[in-house]
C-alpha positions in Angstrom: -11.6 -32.3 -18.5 -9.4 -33.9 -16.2 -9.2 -32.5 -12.7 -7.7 -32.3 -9.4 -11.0 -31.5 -7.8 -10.8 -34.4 -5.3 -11.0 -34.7 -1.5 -7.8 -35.8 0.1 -8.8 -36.3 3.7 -7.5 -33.6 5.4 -9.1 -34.6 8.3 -10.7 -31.3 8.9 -14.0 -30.0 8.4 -16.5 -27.9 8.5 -16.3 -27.2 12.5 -12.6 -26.6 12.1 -10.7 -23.8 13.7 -7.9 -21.8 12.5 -6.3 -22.8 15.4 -7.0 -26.4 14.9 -5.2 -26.5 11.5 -2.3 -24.7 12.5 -1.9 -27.2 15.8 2.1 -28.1 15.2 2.9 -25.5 12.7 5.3 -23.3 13.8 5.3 -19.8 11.3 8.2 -18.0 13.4 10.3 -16.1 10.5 7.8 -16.3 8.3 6.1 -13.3 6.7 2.3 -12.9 5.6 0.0 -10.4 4.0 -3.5 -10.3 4.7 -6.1 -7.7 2.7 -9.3 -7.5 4.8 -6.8 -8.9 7.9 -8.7 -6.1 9.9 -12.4 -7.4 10.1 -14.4 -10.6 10.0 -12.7 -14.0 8.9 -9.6 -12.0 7.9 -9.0 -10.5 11.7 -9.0 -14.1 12.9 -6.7 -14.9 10.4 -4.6 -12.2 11.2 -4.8 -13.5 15.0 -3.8 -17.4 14.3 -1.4 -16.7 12.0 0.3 -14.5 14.7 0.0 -17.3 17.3 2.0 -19.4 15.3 4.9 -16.7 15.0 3.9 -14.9 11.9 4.3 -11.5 11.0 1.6 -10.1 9.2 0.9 -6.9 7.2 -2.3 -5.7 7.1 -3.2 -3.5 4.3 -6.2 -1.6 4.8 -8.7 0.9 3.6 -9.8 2.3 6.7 -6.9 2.6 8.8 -8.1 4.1 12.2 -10.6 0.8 11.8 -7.7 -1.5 11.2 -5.4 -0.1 14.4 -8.7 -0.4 16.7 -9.4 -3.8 15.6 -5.8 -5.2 16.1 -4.6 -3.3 19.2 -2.6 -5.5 21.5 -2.0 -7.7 18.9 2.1 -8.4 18.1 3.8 -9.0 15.4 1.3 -7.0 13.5 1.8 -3.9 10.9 -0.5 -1.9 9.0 -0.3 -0.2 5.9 -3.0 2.3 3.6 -3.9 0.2 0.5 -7.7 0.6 -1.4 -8.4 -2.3 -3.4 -10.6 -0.3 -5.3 -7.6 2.2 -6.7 -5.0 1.1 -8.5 -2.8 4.1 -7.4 -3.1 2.6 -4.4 -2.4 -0.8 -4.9 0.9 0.9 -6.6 1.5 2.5 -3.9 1.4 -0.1 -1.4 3.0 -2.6 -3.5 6.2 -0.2 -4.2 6.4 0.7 -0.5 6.6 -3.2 0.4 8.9 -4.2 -2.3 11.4 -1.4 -0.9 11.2 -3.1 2.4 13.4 -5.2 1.0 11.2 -8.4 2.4 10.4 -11.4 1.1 6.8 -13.0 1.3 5.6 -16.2 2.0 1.8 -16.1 2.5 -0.4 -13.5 0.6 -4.1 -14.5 1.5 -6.6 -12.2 -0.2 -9.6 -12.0 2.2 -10.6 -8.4 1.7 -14.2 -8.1 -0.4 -17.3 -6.7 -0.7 -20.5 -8.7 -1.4 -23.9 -7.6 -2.8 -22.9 -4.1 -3.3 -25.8 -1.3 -5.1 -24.1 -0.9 -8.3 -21.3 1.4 -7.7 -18.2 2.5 -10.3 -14.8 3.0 -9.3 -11.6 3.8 -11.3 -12.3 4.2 -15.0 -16.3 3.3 -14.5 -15.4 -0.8 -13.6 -18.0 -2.5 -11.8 -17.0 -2.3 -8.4 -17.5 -6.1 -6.9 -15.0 -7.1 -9.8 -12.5 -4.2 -9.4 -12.4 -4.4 -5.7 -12.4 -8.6 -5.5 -10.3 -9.6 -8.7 -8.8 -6.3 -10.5 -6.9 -4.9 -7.5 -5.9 -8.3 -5.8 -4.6 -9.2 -9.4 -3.0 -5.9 -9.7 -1.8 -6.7 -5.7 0.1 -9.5 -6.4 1.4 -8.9 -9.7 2.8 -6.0 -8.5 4.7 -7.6 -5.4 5.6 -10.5 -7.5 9.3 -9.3 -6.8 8.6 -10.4 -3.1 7.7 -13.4 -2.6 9.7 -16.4 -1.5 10.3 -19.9 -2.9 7.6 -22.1 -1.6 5.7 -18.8 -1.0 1.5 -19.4 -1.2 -0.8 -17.0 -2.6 -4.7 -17.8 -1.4 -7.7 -16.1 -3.2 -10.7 -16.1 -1.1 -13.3 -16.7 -3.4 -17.0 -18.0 -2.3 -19.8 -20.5 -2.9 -21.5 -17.5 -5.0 -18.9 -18.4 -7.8 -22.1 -20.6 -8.7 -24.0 -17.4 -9.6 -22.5 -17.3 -12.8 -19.4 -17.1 -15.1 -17.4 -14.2 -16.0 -19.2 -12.3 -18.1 -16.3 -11.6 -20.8 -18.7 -9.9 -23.4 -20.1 -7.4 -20.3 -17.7 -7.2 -17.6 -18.9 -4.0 -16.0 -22.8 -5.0 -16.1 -23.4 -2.1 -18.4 -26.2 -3.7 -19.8 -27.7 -3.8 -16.7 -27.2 -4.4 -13.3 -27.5 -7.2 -10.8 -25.7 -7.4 -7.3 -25.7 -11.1 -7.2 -24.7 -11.8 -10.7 -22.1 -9.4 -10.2 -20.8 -11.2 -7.3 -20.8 -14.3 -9.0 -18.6 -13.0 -11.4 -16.2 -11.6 -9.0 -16.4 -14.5 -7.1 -15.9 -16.7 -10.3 -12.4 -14.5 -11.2 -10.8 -15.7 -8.1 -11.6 -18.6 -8.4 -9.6 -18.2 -12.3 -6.7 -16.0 -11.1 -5.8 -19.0 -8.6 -5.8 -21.4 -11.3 -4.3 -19.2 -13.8 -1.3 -17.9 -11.0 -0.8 -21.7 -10.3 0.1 -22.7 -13.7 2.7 -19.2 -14.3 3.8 -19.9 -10.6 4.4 -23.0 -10.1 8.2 -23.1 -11.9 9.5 -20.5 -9.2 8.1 -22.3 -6.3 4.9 -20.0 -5.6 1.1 -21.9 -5.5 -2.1 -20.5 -5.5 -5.3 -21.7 -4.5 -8.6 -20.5 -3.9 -11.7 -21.7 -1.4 -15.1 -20.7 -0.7 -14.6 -19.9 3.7 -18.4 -21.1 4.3 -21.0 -18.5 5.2 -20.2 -16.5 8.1 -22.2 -13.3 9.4 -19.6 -10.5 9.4 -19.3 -7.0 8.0 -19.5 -8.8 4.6 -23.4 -8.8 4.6 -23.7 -5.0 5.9 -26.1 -4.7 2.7 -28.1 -7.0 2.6 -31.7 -6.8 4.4 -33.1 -8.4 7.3 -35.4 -10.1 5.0 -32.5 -10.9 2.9 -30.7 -12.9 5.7 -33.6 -14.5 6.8 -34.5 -15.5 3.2 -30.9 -16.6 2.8 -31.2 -18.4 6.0 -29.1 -17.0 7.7 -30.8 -15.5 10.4 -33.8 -16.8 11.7 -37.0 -14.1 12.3 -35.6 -12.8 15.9 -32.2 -12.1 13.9 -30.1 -15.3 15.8 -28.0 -17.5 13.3 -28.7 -20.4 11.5 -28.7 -23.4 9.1 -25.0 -23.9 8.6 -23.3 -20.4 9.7 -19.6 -21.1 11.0 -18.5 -18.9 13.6 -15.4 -16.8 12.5 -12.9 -18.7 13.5 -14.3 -21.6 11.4 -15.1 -19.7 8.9 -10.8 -18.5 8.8 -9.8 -21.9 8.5 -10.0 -23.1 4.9 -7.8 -20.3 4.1 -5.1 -20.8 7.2 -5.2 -24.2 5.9 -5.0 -23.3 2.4 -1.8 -21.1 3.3 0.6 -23.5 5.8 -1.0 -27.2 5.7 1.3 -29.5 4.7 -1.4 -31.7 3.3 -1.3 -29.3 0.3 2.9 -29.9 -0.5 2.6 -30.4 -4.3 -0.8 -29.1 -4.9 -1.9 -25.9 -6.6 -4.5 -24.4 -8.8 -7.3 -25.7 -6.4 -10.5 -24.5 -5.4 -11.2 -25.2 -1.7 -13.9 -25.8 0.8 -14.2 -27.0 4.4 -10.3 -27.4 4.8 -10.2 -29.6 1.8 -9.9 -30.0 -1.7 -13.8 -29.5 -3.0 -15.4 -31.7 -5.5 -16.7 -30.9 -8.7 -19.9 -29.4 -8.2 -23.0 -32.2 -9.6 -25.0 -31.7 -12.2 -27.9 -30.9 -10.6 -27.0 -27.3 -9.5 -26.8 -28.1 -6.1 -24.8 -25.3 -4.8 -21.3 -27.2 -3.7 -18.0 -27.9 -4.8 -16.7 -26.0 -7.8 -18.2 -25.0 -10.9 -16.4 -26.5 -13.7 -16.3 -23.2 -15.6 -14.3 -21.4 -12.4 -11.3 -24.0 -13.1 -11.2 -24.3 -16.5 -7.9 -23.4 -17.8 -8.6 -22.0 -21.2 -10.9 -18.8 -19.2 -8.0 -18.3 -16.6 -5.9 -18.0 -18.9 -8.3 -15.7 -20.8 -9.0 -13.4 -17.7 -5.6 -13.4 -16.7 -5.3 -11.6 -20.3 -8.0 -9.0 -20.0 -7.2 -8.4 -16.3 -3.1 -7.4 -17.7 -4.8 -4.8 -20.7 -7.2 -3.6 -18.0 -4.9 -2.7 -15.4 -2.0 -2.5 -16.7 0.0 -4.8 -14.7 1.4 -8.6 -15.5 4.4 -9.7 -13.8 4.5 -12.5 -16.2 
């Protein structure tokens, strides 16, 4: 398989700020949605994308939350959406499209990670109903919206190498496991940017997806002390360490992903450390992409079960 999985020499890496790739961009009229844009890599999204003369509506699940965490911030609007619920992601979508307003960055940061096995809507697995079904429902639903030469960017994650979609068992009913589970998850954004690329593309619109780097925010509120340290994350008196990026850093492969100009003509990537990733080798190490999250024919595929499942294809 051919692929586009090739560094381009962005200049930027891993140390980059969301500030540093937006130095010279100037985002005044332009329009941005942001799930998660309330906590963790997606509030300093939220932050540099208003520096650089953004709007940006925040959807969120916990609203009260979401106005405490961006108070004082302009330019900024919040609105009720649950991932989780597809009435609500109706709900939202509807109330935008109204607006009347047009799109041109939809970055899809909100998540959950390592959950105890929990069901939500019609008994889905809820790490691949919250991360995949109801941003896919999202932006299918606001298709109406968004601009020529808008960008959709699907925060996926290095734990895409967990595992492939599990098409024959999609809701772990055979038996759980949280990491598996978010492999899978992680793995279907990683195929509903390739897949939204390729439908996309002819009206202007291009999707990519990244893996932010490992960051400690709300994201890891369950896993264990003994988990983090294991993980190494945290060392034993709880401080940081290995290769944990501060927020900021950890925001920038998707502010990148969503103005740099670097990207003009690009789409249906997977990204890492404000560039295009490699393939990932064959030895497992855990880098680059997995060559089963990018393959066309299972985008295509998911994109498929993903319409029957939630009843939404804008295509």
């Amino acid at each position: 398989m051919t692929t586009a999985q090739h560094k381009t020499g962005s200049g930027f890496g891993a140390t980059s700020t969301a500030s540093d790739v937006l130095a010279g961009i100037d985002l005044t009229g332009k329009l941005a949605i942001v799930t998660g844009g309330y906590s963790g890599i997606g509030l300093e999204t939220t932050r540099a994308l208003t520096r650089a003369g953004a709007h940006v509506v925040v959807p969120a699940r916990r609203r009260a939350t979401a106005e405490e965490a961006l108070r004082g911030l302009d330019d900024v609007e919040i609105d009720e959406l649950d991932l989780g619920d597809l009435d609500s992601v109706r709900a939202f979508a509807e109330r935008f499209v109204a607006s009347g307003r047009g799109i041109d960055v939809f970055i899809g940061s909100a998540g959950i990670m390592a959950a105890p096995e929990t069901r939500v809507g019609p008994g889905w697995e809820a790490q691949f109903a919250t991360n995949h079904l109801g941003h896919f429902a999202l932006v299918n639903r606001l298709w109406p919206a968004f601009n020529p030469g808008a960008r959709v960017v699907s925060v996926s994650s290095r734990g895409h190498h967990y595992g492939p979609v599990r098409f024959d068992d999609l809701n772990f009913e055979q038996g759980y496991d949280k990491w598996l589970a978010y492999g899978q998850a992680k793995t279907a954004n990683v195929l509903f940017a390739v897949q939204l690329d390729k439908l996309a593309q002819g009206h202007g619109v291009r999707a990519f997806a990244l893996h932010p780097g490992r960051i400690l925010t709300d994201l890891v509120r369950h896993l264990s002390r003994q988990e983090l340290i294991d993980a190494g994350m945290v060392d034993e008196e709880g401080r940081t360490s290995g290769d944990i990026k501060t927020p900021e850093q950890g925001a920038a492969t998707q502010v990148w992903a969503a103005t740099s100009p670097q990207l003009g003509g690009l789409g249906g990537v997977y990204l890492e450390d404000c560039d295009v990733a490699e393939p990932a080798p064959a030895d497992g190490t855990r880098v680059g992409v997995r060559d089963y999250a990018i393959d066309p024919a299972l985008a295509e595929r998911l994109w498929t079960v993903s319409a029957e499942l939630t009843g939404v294809n804008a295509f």
